[in-house]
N, C-alpha and C positions, 0 to 999 in steps of 0.2 A: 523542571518544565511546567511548575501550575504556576508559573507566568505567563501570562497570556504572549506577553511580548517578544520572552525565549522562546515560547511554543511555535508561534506564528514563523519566528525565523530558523526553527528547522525543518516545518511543515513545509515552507517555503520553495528547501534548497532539496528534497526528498519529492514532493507530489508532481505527477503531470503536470505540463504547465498549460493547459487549456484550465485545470480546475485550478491550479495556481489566479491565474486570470478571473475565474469568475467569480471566486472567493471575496467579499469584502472583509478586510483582515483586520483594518479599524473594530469592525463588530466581533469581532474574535473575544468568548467571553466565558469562564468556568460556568458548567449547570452545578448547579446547588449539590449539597450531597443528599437530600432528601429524593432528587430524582432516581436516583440509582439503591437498587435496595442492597440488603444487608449480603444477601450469597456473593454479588456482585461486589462490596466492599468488603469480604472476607477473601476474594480471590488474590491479583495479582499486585502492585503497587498502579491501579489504573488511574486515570485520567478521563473526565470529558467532558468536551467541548462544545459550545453552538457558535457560530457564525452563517452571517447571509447569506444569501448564492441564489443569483438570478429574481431577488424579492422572496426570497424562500428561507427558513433555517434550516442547518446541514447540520448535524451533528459530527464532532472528531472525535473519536472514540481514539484514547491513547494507550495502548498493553505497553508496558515498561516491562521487556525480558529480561529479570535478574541473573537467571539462571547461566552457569558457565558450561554446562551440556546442552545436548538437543532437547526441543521439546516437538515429539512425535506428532501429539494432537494440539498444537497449539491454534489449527484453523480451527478445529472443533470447538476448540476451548474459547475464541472468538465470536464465534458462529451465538454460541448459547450465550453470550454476554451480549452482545447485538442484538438476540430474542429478547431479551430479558428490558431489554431498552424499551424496545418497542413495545413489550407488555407495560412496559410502566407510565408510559409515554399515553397510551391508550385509557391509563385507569385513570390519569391525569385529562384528558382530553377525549370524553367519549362522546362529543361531535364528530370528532376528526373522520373525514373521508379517506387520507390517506395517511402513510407513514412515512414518516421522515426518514431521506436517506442519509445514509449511514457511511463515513470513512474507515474502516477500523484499519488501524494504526500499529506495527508494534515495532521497537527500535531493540537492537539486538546486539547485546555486545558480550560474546562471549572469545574463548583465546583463539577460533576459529571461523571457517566462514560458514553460514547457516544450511545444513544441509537437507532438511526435515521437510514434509511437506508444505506448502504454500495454499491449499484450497484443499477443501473438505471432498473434492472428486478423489484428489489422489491418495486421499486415505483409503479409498474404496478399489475392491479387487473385481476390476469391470472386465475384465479382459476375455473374453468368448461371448460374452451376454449378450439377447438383445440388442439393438440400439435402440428400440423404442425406450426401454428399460434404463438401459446407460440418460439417456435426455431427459427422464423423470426424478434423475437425483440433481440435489442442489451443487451448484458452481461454487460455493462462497469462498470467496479470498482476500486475501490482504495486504497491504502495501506493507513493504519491510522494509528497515535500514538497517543495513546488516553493517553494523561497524567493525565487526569479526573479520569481514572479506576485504576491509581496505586499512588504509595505515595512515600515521596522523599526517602526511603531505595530501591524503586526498582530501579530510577533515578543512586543510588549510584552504587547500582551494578552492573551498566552499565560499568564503569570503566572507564568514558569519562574524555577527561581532564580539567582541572579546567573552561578552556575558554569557553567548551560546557555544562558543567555541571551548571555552576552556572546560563546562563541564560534561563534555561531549570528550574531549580529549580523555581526561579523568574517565569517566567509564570506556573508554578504550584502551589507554595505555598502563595503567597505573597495577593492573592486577597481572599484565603482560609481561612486564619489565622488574627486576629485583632489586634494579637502581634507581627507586625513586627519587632519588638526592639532585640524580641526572637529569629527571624529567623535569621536575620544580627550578632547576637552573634552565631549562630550556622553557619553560612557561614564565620567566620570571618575566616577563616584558608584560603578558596579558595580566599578571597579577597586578600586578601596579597598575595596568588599567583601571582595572577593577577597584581598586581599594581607591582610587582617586574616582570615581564616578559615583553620585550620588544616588542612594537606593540598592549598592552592591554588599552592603556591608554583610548582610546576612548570608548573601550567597558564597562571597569569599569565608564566612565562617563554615557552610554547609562543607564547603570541598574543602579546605582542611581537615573537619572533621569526618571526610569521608576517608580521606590519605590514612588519617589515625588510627582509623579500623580497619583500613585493606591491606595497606603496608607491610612488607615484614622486615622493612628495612630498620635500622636500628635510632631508637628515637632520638639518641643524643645529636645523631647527623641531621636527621629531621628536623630539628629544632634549629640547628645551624644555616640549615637550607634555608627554613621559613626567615632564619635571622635575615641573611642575604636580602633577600626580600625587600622586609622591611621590620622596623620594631613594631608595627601592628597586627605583620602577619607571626612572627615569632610570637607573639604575645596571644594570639589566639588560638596557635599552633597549643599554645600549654593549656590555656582554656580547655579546649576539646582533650587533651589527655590529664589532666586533672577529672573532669567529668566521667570518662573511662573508669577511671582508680577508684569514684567516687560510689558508681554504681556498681560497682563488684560485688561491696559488700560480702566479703570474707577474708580468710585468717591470710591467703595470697597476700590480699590489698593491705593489711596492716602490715605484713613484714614489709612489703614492699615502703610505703610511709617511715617506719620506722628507721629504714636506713638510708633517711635521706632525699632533700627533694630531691635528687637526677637521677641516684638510683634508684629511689622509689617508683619514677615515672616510668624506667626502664620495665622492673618486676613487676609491678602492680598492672601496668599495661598485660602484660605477657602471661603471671600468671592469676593476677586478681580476675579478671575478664574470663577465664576462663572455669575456675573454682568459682565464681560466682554465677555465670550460666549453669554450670552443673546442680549448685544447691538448690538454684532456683528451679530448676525443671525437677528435683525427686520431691522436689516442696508441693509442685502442682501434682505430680504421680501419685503423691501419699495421700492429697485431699482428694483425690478421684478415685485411688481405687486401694487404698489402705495400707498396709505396710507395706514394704517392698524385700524382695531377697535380698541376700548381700552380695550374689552374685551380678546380682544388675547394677544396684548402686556400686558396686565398683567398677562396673562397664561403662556407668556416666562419668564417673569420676575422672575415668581414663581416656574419653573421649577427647578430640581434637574440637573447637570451637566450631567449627565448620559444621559437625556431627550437629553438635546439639542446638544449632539453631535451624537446621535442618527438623529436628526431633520436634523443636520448643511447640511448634506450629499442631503436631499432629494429636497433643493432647486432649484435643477440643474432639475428637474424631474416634479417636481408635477405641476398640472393643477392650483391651485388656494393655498394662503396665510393658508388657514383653512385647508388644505389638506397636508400640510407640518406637523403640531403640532398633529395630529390625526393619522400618521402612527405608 
């Protein structure tokens, strides 16, 4: 979605349409990353935007929900990324009379429908208070596209075009479903879009290479599927799981090589990716906080992939080695 062009056309088919309307979508344009600071780029996979509105710039602030649970405070979590705009926006512009408003945006695809709060009121336990009291806390909320609450016939009848639909479909169905093979024969039409339309070629590599990671379907079918396809998309299907093998780096990834390219791609994938997340996280553990027990590093070891890229992130953070693997 830091195409302005995929952006615009899911903003599109999700916003009010009065602000739909006053949007000019033509000026629809990425802010540099230097507007947004470093807390704000250590958060979520965010996005943001300027475009026109009424002779005005609007900013579209876009939260990409990775996550496959609820996120309790994630108005909050908005809220202070939105402050944070407008602080910078300020330090940037200390003329300015006013501040730019603000869309914030989050798209949400987890294996359900979203059921967490929407606005930073209803995090708040208002209930016998005041009402002077309740009208002095802030409203803020956020537009959500909750891809959890619908299914890919509602996706369809959005009428988006192949480029925003299909990776729209992908983070909805691909981690739902355990028959990938099924879905790629059922997308097979918008790939071949894609791979025939000029300027897609990266994208059809992104979402292959995101199958390759989510998937737990078996790759030799995958490989088949993508064959189906086409021999471009097959071919980049191997691309992205060579790359996988490549960045492992450990003793997984070589057995896996050695026996083989199909079965190497098979075990290298499954467990080179995995031994290689693990070494690589007690690598940073050991330079932050010095040796390690051997009851932990067997607890990384044993870890499911999920775990430790869950973990990899809290090194930057955490007070002590045991407090990393326990979040």
């Amino acid at each position: 979605l830091g195409d302005p062009e995929r952006c615009a056309d899911l903003l599109r088919s999700v916003l009010p349409k009065d602000l739909v309307d006053a949007l000019d979508w033509q000026s629809l344009r990425p802010v540099e990353t230097s507007f947004v600071d470093d807390a704000l780029r250590r958060g979520h996979a965010d996005l943001l935007f300027v475009a026109d509105l009424d002779g005005r710039e609007t900013l579209l602030y876009l939260l990409l929900e990775h996550k496959s649970g609820e996120d309790r405070f994630c108005a909050f979590q908005m809220m202070r990324y939105v402050t944070r705009i407008w602080e910078q926006f300020l330090r940037e512009c200390p003329d300015a009379n006013h501040l730019p408003p603000i869309v914030p945006f989050v798209l949400a695809h987890g294996s359900s429908a979203w059921s967490s709060p929407r606005s930073v009121r209803e995090l708040m336990q208002l209930d016998g208070l005041p009402q002077s009291l309740v009208d002095l806390q802030p409203e803020f909320a956020f537009v959500l596209d909750d891809l959890g609450a619908c299914d890919a016939n509602n996706l369809v009848a959005r009428k988006l075009p192949a480029q925003t639909l299909l990776p729209l479909l992908h983070l909805q169905q691909v981690r739902r479903h355990a028959q990938t093979t099924a879905l790629l024969a059922s997308w097979k039409h918008l790939y071949r879009q894609l791979l025939a339309r000029p300027g897609c070629q990266d994208l059809v590599s992104q979402l292959i290479s995101y199958v390759t990671n989510v998937s737990d379907e078996d790759h030799k079918d995958l490989r088949s599927a993508y064959a189906s396809i086409s021999k471009p998309a097959e071919e980049k299907f191997m691309t992205a799981a060579k790359q996988l093998i490549q960045e492992g780096h450990d003793q997984g990834l070589s057995q896996g090589l050695s026996q083989g390219h199909t079965q190497g791609l098979e075990q290298g994938l499954s467990q080179g990716l995995q031994t290689g997340q693990a070494n690589a996280l007690i690598t940073l553990l050991r330079q932050r906080f010095g040796e390690l027990p051997d009851a932990l590093i067997d607890k990384i070891k044993s870890a499911c992939i999920e775990d430790l890229e869950r973990w990899m992130p809290c090194v930057l953070t955490a007070k002590s080695a045991s407090d990393v693997v326990a979040s």
